[in-house]
mmCIF file of the N, C-alpha and C atoms, coordinates in Angstrom:
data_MODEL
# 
_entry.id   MODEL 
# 
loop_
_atom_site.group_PDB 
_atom_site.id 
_atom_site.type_symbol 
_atom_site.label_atom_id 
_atom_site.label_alt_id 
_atom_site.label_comp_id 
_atom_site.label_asym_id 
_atom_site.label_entity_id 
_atom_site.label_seq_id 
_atom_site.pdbx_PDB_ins_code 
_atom_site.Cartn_x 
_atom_site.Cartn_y 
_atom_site.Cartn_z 
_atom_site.occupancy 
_atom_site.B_iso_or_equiv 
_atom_site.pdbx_formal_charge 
_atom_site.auth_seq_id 
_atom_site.auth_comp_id 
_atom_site.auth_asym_id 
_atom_site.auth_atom_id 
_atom_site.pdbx_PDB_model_num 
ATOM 1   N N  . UNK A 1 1  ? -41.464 -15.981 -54.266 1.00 0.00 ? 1  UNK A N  1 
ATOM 2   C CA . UNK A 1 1  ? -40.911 -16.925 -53.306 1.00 0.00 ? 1  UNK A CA 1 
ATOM 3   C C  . UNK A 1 1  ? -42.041 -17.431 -52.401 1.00 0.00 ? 1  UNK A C  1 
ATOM 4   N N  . UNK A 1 2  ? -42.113 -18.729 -51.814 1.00 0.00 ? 2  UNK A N  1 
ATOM 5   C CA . UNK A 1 2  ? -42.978 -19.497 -51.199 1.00 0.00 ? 2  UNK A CA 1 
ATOM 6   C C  . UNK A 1 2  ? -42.712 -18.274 -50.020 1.00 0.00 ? 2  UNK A C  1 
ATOM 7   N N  . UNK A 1 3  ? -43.963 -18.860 -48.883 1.00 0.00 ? 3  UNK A N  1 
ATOM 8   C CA . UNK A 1 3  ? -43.545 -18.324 -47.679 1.00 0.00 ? 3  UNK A CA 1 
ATOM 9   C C  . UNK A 1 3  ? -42.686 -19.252 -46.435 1.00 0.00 ? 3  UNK A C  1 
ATOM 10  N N  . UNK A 1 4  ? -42.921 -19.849 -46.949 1.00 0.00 ? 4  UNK A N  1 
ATOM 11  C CA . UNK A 1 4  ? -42.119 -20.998 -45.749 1.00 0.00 ? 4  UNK A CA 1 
ATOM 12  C C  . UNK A 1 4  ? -41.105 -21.590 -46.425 1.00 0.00 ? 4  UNK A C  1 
ATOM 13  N N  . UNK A 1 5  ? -40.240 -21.692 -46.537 1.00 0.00 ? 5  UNK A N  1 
ATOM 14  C CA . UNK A 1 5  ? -39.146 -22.176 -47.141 1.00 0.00 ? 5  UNK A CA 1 
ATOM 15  C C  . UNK A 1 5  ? -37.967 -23.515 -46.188 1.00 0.00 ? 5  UNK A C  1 
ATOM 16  N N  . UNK A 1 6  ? -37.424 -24.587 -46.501 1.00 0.00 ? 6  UNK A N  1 
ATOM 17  C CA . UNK A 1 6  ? -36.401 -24.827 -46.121 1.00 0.00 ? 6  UNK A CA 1 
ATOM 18  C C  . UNK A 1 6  ? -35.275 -25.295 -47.029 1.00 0.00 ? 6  UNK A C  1 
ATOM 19  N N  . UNK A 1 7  ? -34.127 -25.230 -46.370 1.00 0.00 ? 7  UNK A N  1 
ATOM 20  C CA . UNK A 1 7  ? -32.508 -24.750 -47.053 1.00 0.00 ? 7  UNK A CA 1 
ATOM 21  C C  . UNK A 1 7  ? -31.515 -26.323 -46.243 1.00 0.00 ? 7  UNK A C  1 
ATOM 22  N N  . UNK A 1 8  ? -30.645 -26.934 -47.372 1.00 0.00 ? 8  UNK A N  1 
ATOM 23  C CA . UNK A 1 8  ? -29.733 -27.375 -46.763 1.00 0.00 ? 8  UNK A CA 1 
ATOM 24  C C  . UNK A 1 8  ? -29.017 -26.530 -47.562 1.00 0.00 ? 8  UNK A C  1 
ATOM 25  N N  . UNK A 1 9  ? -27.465 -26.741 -46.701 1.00 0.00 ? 9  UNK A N  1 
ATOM 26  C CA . UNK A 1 9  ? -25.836 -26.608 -47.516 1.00 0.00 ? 9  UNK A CA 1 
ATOM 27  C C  . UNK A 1 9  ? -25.753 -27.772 -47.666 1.00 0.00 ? 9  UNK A C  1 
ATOM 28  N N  . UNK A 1 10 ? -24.627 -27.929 -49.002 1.00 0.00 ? 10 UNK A N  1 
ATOM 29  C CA . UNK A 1 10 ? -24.157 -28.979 -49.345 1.00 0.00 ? 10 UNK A CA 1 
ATOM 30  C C  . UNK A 1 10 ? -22.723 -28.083 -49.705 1.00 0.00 ? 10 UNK A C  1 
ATOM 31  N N  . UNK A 1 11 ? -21.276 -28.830 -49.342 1.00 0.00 ? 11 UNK A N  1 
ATOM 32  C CA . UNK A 1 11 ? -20.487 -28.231 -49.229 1.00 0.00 ? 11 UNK A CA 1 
ATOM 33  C C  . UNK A 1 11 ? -19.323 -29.297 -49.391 1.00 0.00 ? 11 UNK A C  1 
ATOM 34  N N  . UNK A 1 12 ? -19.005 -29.292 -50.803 1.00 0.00 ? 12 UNK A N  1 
ATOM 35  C CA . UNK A 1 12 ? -17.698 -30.053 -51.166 1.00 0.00 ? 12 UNK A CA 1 
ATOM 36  C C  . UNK A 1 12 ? -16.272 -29.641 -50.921 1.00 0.00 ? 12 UNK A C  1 
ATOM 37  N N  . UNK A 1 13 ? -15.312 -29.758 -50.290 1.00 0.00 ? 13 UNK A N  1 
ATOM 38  C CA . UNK A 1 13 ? -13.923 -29.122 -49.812 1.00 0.00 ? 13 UNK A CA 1 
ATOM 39  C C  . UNK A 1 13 ? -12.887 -29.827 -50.900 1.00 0.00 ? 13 UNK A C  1 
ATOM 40  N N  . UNK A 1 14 ? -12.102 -28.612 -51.722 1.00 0.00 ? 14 UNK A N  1 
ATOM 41  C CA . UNK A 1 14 ? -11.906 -29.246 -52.969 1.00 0.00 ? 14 UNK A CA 1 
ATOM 42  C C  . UNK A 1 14 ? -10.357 -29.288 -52.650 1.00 0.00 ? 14 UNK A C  1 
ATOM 43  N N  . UNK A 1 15 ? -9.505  -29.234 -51.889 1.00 0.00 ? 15 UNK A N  1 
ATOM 44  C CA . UNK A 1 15 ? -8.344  -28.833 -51.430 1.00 0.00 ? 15 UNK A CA 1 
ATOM 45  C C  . UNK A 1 15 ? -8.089  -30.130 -50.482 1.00 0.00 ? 15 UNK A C  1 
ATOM 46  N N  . UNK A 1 16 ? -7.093  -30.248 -50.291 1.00 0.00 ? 16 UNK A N  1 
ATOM 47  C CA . UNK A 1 16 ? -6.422  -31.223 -48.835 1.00 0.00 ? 16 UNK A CA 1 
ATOM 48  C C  . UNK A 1 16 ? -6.567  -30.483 -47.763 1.00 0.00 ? 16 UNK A C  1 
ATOM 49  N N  . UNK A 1 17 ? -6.202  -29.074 -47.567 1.00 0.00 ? 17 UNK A N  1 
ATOM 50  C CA . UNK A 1 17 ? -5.938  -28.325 -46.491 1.00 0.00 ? 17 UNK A CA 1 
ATOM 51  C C  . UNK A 1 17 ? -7.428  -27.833 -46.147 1.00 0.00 ? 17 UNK A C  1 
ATOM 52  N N  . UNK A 1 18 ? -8.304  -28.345 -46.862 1.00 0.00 ? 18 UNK A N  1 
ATOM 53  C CA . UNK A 1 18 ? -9.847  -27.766 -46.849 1.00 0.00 ? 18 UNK A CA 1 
ATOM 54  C C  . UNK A 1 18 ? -9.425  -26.385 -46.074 1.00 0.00 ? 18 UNK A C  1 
ATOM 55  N N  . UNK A 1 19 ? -9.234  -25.675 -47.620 1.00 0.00 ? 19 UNK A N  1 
ATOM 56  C CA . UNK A 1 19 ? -9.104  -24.145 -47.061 1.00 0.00 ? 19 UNK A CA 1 
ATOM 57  C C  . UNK A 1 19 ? -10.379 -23.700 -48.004 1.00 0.00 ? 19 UNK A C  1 
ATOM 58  N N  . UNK A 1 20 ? -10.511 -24.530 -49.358 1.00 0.00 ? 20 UNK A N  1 
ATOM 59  C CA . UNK A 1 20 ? -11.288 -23.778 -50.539 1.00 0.00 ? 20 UNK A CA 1 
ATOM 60  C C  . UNK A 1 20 ? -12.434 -24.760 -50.765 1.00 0.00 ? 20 UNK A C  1 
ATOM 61  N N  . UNK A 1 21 ? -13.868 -24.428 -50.799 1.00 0.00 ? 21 UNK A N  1 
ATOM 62  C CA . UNK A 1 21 ? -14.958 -25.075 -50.878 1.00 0.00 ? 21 UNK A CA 1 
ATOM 63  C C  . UNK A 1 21 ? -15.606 -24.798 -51.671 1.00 0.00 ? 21 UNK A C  1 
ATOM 64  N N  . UNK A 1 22 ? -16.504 -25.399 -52.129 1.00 0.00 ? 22 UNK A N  1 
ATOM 65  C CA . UNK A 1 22 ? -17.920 -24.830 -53.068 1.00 0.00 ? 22 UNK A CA 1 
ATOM 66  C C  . UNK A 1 22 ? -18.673 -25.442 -51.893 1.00 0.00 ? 22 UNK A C  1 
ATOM 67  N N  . UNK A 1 23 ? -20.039 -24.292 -52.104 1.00 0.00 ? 23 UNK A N  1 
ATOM 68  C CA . UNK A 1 23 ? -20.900 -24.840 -51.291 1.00 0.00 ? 23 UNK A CA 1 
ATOM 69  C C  . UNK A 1 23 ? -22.087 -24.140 -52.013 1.00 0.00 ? 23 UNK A C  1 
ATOM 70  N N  . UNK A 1 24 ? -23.005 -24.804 -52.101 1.00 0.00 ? 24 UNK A N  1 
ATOM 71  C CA . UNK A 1 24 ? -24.769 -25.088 -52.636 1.00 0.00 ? 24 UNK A CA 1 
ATOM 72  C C  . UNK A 1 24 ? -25.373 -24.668 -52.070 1.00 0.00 ? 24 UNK A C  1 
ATOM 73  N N  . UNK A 1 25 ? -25.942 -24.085 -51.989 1.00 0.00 ? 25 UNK A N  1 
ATOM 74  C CA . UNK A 1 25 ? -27.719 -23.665 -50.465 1.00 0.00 ? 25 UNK A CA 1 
ATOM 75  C C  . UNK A 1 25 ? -28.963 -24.121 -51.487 1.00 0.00 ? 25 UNK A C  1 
ATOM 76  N N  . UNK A 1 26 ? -29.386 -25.308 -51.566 1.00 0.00 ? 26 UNK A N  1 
ATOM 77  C CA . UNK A 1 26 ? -30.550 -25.925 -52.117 1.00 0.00 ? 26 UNK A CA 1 
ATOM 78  C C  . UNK A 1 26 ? -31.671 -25.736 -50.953 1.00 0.00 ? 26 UNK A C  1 
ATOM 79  N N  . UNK A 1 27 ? -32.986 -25.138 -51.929 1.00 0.00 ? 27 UNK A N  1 
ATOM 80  C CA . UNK A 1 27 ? -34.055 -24.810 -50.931 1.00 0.00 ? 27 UNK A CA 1 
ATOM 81  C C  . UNK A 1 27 ? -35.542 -25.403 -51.845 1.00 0.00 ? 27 UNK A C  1 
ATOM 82  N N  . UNK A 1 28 ? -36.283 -25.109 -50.898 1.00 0.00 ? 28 UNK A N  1 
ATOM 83  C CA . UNK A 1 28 ? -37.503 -25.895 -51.481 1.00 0.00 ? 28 UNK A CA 1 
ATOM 84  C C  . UNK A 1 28 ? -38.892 -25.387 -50.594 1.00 0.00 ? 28 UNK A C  1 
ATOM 85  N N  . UNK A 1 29 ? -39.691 -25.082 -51.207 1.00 0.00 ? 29 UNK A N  1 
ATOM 86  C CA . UNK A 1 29 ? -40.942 -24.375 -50.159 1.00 0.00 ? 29 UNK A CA 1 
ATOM 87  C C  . UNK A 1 29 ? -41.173 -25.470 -49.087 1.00 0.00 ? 29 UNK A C  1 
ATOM 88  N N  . UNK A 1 30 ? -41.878 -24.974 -48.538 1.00 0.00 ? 30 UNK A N  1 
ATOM 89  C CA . UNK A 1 30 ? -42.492 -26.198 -46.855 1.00 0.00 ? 30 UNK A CA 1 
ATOM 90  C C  . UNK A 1 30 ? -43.467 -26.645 -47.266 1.00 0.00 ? 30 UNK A C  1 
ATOM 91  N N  . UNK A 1 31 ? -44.075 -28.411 -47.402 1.00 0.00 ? 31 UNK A N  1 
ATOM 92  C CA . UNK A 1 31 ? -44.554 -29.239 -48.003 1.00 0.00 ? 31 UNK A CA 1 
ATOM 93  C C  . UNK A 1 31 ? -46.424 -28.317 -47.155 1.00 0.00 ? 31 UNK A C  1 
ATOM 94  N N  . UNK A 1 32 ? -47.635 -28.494 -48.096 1.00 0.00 ? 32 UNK A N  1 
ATOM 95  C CA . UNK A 1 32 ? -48.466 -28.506 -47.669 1.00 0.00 ? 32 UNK A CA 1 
ATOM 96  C C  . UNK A 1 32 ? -48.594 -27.014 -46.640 1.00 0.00 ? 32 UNK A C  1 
ATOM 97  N N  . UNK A 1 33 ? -49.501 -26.710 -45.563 1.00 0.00 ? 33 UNK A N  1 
ATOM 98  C CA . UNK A 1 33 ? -49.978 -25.336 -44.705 1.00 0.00 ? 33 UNK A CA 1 
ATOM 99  C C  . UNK A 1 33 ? -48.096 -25.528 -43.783 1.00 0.00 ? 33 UNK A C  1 
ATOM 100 N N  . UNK A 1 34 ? -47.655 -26.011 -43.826 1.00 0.00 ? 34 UNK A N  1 
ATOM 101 C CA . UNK A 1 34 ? -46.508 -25.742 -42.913 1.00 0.00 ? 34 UNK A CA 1 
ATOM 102 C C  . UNK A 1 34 ? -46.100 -24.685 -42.588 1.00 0.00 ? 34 UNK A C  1 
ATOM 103 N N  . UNK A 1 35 ? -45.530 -24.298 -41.565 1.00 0.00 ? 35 UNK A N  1 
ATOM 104 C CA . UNK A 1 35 ? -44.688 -22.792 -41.293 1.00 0.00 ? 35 UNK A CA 1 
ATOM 105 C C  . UNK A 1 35 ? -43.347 -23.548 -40.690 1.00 0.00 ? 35 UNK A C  1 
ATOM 106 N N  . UNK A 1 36 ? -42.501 -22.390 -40.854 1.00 0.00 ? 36 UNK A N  1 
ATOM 107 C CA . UNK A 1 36 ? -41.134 -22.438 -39.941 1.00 0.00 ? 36 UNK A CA 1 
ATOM 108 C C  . UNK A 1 36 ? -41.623 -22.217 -38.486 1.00 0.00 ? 36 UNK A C  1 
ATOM 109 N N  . UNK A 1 37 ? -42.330 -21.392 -37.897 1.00 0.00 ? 37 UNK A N  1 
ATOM 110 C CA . UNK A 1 37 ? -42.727 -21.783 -36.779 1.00 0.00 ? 37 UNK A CA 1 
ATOM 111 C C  . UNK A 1 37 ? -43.108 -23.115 -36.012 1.00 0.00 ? 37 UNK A C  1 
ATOM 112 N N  . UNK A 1 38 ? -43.947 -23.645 -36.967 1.00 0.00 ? 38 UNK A N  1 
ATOM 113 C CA . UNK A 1 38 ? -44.667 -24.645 -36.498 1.00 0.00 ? 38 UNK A CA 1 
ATOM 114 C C  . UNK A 1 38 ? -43.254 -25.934 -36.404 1.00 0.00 ? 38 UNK A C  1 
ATOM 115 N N  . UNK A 1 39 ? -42.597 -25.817 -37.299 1.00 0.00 ? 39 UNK A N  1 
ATOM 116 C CA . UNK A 1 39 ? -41.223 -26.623 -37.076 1.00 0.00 ? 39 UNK A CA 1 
ATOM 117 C C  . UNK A 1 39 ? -39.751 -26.515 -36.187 1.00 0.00 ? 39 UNK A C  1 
ATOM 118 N N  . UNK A 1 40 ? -40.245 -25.683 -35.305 1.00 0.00 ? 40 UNK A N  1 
ATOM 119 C CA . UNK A 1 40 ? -39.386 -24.754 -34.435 1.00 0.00 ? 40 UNK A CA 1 
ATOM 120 C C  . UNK A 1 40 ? -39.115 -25.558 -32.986 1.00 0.00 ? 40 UNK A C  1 
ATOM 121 N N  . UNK A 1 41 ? -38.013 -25.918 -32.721 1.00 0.00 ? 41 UNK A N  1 
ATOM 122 C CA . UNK A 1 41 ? -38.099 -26.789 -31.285 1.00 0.00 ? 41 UNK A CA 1 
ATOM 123 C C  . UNK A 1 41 ? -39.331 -26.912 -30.347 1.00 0.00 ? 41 UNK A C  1 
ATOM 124 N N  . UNK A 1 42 ? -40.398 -25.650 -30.111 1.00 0.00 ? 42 UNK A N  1 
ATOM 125 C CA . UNK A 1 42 ? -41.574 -25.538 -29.451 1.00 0.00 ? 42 UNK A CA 1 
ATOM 126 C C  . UNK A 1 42 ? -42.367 -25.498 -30.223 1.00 0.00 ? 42 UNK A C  1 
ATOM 127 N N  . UNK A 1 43 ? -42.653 -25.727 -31.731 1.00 0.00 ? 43 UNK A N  1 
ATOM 128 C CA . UNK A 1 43 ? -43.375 -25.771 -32.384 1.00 0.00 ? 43 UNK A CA 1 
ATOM 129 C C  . UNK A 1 43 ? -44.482 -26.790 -32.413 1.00 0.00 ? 43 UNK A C  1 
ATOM 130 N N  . UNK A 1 44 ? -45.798 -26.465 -33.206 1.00 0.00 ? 44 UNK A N  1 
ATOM 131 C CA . UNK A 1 44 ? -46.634 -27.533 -32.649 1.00 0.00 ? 44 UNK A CA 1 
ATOM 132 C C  . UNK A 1 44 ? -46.402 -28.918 -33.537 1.00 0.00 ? 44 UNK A C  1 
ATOM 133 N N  . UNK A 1 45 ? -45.682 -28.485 -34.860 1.00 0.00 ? 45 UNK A N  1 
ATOM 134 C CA . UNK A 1 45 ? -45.136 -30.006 -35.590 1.00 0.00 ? 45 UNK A CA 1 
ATOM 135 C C  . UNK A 1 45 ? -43.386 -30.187 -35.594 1.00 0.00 ? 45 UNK A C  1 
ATOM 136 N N  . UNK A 1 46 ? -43.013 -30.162 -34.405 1.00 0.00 ? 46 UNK A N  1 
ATOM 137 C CA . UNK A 1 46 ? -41.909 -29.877 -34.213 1.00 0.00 ? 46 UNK A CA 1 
ATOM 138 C C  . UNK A 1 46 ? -41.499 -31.230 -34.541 1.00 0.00 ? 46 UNK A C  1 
ATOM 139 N N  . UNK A 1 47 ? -42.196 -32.436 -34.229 1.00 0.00 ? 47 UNK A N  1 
ATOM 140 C CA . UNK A 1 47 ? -42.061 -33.839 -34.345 1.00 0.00 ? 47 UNK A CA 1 
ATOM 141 C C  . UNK A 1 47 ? -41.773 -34.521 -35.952 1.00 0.00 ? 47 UNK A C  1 
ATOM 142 N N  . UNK A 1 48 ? -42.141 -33.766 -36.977 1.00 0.00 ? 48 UNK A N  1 
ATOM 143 C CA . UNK A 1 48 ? -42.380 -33.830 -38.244 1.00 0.00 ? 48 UNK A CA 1 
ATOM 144 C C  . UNK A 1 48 ? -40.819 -33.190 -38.884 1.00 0.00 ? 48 UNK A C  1 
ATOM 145 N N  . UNK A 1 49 ? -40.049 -32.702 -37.837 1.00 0.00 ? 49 UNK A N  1 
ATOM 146 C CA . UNK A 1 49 ? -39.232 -31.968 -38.982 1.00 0.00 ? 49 UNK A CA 1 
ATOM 147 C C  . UNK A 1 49 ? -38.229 -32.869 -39.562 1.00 0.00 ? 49 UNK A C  1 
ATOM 148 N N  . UNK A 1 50 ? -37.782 -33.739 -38.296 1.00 0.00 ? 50 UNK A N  1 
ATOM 149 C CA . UNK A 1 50 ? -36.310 -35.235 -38.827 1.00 0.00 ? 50 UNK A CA 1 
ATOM 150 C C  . UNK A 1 50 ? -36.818 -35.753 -40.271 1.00 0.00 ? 50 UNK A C  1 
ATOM 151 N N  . UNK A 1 51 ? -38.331 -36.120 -40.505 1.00 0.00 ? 51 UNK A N  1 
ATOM 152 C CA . UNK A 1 51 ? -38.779 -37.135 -41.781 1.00 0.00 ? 51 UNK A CA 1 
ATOM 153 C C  . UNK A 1 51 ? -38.450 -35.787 -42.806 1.00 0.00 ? 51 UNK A C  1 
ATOM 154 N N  . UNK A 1 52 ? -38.975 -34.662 -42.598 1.00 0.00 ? 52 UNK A N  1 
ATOM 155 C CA . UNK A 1 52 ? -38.902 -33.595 -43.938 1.00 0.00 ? 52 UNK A CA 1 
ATOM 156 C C  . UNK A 1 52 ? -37.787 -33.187 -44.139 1.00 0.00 ? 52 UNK A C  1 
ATOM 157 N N  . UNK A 1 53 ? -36.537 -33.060 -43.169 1.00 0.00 ? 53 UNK A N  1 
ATOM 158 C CA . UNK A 1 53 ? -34.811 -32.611 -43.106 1.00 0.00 ? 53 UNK A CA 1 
ATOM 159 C C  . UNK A 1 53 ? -34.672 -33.822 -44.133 1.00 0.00 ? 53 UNK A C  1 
ATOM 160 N N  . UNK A 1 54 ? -34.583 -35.203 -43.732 1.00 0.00 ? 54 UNK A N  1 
ATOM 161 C CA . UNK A 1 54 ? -34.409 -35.825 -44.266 1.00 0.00 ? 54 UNK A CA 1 
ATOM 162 C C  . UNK A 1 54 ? -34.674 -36.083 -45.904 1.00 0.00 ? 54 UNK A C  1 
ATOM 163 N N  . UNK A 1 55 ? -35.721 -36.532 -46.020 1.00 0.00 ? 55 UNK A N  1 
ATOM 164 C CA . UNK A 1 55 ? -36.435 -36.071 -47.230 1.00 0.00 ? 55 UNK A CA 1 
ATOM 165 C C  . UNK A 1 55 ? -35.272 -34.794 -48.344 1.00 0.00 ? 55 UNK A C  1 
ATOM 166 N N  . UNK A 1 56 ? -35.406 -33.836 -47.748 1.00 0.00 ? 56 UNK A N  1 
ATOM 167 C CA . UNK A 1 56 ? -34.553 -32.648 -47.998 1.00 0.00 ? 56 UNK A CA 1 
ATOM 168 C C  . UNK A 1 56 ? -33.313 -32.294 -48.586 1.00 0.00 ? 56 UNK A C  1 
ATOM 169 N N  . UNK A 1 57 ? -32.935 -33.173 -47.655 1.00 0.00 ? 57 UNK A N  1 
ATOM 170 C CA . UNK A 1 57 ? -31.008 -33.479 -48.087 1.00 0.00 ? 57 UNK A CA 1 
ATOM 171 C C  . UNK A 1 57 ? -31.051 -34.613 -48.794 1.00 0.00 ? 57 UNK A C  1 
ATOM 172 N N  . UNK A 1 58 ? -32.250 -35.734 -49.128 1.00 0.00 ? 58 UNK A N  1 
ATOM 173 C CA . UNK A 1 58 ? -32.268 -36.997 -50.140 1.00 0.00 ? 58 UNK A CA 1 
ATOM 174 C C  . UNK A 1 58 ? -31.790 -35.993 -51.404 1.00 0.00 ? 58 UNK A C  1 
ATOM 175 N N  . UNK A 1 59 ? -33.118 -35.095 -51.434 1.00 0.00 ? 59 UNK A N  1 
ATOM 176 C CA . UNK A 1 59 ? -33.782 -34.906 -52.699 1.00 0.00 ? 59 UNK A CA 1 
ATOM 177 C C  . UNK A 1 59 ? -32.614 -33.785 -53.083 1.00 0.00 ? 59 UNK A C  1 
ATOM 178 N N  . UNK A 1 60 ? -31.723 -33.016 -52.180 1.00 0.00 ? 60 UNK A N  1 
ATOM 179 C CA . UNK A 1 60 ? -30.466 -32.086 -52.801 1.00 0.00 ? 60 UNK A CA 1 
ATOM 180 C C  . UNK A 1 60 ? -29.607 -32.870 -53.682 1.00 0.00 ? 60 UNK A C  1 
ATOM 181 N N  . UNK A 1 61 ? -29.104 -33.829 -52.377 1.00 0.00 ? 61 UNK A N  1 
ATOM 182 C CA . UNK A 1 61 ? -28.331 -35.215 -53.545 1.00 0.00 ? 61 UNK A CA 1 
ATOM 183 C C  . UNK A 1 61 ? -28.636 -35.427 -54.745 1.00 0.00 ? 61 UNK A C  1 
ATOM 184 N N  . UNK A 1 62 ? -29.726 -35.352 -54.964 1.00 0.00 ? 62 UNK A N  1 
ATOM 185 C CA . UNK A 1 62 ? -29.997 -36.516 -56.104 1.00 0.00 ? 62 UNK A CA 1 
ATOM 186 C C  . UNK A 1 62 ? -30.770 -35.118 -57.160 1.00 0.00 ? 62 UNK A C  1 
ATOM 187 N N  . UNK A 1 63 ? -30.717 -33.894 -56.579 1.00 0.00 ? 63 UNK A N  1 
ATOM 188 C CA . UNK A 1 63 ? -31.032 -33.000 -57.879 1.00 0.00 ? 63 UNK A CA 1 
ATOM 189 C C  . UNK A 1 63 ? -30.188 -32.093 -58.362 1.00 0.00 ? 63 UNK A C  1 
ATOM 190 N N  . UNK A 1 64 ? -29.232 -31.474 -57.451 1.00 0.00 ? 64 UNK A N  1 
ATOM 191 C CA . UNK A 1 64 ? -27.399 -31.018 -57.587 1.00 0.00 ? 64 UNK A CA 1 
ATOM 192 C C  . UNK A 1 64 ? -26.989 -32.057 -58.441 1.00 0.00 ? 64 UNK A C  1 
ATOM 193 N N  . UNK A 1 65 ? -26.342 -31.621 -59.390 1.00 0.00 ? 65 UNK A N  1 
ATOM 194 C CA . UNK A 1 65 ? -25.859 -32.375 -60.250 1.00 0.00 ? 65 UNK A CA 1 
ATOM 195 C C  . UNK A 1 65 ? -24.552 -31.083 -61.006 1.00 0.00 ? 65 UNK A C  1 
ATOM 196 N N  . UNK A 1 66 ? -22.989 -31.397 -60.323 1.00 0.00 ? 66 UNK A N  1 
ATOM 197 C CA . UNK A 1 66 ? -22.146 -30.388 -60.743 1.00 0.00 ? 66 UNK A CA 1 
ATOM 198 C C  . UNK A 1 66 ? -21.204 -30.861 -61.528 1.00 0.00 ? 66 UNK A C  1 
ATOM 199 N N  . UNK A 1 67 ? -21.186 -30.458 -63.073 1.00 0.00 ? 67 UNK A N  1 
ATOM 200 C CA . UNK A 1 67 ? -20.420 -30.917 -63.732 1.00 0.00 ? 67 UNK A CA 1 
ATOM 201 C C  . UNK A 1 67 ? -19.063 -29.952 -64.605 1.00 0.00 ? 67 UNK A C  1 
ATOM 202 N N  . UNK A 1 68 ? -17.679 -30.608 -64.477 1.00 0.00 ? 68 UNK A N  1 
ATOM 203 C CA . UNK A 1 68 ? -16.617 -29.574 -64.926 1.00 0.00 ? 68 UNK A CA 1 
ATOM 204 C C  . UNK A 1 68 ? -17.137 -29.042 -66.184 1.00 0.00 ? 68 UNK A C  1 
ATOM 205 N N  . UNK A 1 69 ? -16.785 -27.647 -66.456 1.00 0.00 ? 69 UNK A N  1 
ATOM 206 C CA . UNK A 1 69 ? -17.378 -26.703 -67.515 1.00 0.00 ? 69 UNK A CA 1 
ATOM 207 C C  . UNK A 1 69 ? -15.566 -27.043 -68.485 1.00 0.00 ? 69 UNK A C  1 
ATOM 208 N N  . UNK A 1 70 ? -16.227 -27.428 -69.255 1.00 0.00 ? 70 UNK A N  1 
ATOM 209 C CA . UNK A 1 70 ? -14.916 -27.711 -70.710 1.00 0.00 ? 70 UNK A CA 1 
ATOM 210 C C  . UNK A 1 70 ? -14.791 -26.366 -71.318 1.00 0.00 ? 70 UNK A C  1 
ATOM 211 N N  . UNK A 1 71 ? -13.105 -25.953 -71.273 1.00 0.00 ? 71 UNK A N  1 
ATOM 212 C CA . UNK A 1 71 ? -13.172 -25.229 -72.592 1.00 0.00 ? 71 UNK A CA 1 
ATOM 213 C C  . UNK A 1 71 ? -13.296 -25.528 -73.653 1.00 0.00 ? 71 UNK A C  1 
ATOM 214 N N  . UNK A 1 72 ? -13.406 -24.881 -74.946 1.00 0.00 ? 72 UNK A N  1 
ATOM 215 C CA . UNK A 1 72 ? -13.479 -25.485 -76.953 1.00 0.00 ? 72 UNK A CA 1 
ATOM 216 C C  . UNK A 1 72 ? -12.486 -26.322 -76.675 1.00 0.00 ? 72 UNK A C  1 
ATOM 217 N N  . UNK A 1 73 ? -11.413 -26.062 -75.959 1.00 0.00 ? 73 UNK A N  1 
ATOM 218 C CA . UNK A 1 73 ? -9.995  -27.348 -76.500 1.00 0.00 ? 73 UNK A CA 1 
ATOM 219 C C  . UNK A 1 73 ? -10.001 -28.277 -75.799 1.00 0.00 ? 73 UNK A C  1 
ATOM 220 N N  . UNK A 1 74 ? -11.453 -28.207 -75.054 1.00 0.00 ? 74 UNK A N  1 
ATOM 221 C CA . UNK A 1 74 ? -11.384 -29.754 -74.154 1.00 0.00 ? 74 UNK A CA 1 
ATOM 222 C C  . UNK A 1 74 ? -10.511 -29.408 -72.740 1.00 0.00 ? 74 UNK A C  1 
ATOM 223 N N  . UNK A 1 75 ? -10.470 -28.443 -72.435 1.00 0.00 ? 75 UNK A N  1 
ATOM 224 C CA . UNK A 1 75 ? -9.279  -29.029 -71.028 1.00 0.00 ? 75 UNK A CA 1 
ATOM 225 C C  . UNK A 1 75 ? -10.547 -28.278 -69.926 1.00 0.00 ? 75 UNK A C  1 
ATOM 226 N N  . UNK A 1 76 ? -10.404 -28.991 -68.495 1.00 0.00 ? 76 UNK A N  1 
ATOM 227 C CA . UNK A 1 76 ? -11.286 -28.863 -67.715 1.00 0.00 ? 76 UNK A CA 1 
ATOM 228 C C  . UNK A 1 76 ? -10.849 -27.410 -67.307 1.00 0.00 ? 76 UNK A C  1 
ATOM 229 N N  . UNK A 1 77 ? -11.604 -26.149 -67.034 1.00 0.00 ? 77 UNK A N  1 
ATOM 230 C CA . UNK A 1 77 ? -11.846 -25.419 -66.479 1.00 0.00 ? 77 UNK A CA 1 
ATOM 231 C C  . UNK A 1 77 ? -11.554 -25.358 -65.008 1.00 0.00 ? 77 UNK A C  1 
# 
């Protein structure tokens, strides 16, 4: 595992009563010497974190990819 890591949730509510969810924790090492410190409200690149969050939750979107698992007779799982 990297040492610096960051994590979104992504969290689909599959119910009306949103009682029952799936939810994702997509993670990805910290771009370049970064630390979680250094991205920390008092951190010294604390200014840098909105463009890389961002970035972050683009790149979950668009690499999560959840598709219904078929049984042999074809009916969705």
């Amino acid at each position: 595992m990297p040492e610096g890591m960051t994590y979104v949730r992504l969290v689909h509510l599959l119910d009306e009563q949103r009682r029952k969810e799936l939810m994702i924790i997509y993670g990805e090492a910290l771009p370049g010497n970064l630390t979680a410190s250094d991205l920390k409200p008092d951190g010294a690149k604390h200014d840098r974190w909105p463009f890389l969050e961002q970035g972050l939750s683009d790149r979950a979107k668009k690499n999560v990819v959840v598709v219904p698992l078929h049984e042999s007779n074809g009916t969705t799982l």
